[in-house]
C-alpha positions as CSV (number, residue, x, y, z in Angstrom):
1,X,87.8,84.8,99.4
2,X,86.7,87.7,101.6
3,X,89.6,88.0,103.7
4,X,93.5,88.5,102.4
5,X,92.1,89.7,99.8
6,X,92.7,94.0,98.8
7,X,90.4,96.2,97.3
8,X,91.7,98.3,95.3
9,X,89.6,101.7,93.7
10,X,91.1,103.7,90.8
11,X,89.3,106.5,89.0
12,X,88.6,104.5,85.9
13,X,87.8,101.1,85.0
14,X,90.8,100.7,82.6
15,X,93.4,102.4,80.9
16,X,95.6,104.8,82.4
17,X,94.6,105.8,86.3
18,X,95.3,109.2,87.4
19,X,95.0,107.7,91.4
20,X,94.9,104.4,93.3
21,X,93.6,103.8,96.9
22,X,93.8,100.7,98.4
23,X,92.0,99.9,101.9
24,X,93.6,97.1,104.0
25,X,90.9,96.0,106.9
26,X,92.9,93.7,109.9
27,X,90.9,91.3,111.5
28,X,89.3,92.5,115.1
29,X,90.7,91.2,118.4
30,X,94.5,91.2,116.7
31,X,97.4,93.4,116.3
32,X,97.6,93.4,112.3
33,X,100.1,90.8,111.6
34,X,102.3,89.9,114.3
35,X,104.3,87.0,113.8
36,X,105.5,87.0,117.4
37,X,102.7,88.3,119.1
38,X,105.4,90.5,121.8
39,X,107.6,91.9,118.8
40,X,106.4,95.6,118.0
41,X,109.2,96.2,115.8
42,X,107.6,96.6,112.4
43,X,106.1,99.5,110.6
44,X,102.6,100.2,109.3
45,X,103.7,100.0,105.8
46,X,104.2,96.6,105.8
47,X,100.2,95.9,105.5
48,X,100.1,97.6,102.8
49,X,103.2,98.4,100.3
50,X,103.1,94.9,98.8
51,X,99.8,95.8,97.4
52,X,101.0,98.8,95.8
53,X,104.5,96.9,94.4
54,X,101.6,93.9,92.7
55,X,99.9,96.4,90.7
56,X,102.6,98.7,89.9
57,X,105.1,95.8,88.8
58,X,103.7,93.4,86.8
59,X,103.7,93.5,83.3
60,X,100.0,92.4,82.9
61,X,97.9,94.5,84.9
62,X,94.4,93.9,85.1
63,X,91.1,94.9,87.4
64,X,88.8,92.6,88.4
65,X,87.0,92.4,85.6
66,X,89.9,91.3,82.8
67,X,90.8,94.9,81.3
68,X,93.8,96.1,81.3
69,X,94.5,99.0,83.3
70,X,98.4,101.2,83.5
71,X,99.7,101.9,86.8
72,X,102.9,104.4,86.8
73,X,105.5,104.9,89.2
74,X,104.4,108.9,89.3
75,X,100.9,107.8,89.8
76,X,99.3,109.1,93.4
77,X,98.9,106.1,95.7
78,X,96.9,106.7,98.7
79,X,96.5,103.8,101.4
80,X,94.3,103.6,104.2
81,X,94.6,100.3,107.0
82,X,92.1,99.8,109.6
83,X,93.7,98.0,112.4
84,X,91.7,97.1,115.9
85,X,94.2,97.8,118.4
86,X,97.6,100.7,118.3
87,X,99.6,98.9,121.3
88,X,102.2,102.2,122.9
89,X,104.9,100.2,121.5
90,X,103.8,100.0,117.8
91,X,102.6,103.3,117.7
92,X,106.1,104.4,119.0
93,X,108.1,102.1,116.4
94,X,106.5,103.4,113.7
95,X,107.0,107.2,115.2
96,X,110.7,106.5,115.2
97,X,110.8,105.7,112.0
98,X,109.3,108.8,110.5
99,X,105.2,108.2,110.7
100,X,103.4,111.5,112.0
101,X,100.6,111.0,114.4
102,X,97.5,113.6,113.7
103,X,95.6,116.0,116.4
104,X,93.1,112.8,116.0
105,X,95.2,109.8,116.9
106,X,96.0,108.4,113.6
107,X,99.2,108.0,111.8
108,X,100.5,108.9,108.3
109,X,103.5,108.7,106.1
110,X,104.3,110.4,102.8
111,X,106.9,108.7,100.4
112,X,107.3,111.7,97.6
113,X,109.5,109.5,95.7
114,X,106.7,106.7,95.2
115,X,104.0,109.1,95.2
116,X,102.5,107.2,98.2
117,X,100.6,108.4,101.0
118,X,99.7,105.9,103.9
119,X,96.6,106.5,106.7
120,X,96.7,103.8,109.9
121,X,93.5,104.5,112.4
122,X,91.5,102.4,114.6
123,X,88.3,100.6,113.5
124,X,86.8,102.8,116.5
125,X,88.3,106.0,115.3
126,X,87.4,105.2,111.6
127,X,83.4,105.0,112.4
128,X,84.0,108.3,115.2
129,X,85.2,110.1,111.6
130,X,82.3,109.0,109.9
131,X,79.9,110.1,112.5
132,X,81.3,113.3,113.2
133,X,81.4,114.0,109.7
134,X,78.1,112.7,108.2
135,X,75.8,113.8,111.5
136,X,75.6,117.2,110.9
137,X,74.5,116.7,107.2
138,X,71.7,114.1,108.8
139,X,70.5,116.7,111.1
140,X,70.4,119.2,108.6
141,X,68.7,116.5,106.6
142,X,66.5,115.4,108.7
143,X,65.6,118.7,110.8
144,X,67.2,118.1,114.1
């Protein structure tokens, strides 16, 4: 049950959410979901639209714990997938087809229509964030 399966936060427990994230974690030691393991010819979004298109589509929408909530089409979307390795190839692919790369060495994409925003990084460039981010606070914390 732990794996396949999408977690999915919104900013209230039902009724109408103002924003959605969903996080999409690959399994270490692969490239996300290659079906032919040399074929880099496939874009980010792939891991992670489908999840978006389940909530917003169906008629009976529900969280985990049975209430209803209401997804729009208008409603910001924000999805985040942690992937173990960015082969050259994939990560030029999914340039060429309109993803940004940041100063940092992840990738985005920004869909105004769908009100979707998309974040691929590295595992190790996921916990480098963290640190970077959080250490300071800790040392301040902590008086170091």
């Amino acid at each position: 049950m732990m794996f396949d399966n999408p977690i999915s936060f919104g900013d209230k427990s039902n009724g109408e959410l103002n924003s959605m994230v969903i996080f999409e974690f690959k399994r270490p030691c692969e490239i996300a979901h290659q079906k032919n393991k040399g074929d880099y010819r496939w874009e980010f979004s792939e891991l992670i639209e489908p999840y978006f298109d389940d909530f917003l589509y169906p008629s009976d929408k529900k969280n985990y714990k049975g209430k209803h909530v209401i997804i729009k089409r208008e409603t910001p979307k924000f999805g985040f997938v942690i992937i173990d390795v960015l082969p050259p190839l994939l990560e030029q692919f999914n340039i060429d087809k309109g993803w940004e790369k940041t100063p940092f060495g992840a990738f985005y994409k920004m869909e105004s229509k769908k009100n979707l925003h998309i974040e691929v990084m590295t595992f190790s460039k996921l916990l480098e964030y963290a640190k970077n981010r959080h250490m300071p606070f800790f040392d301040k914390l902590f008086g170091k």
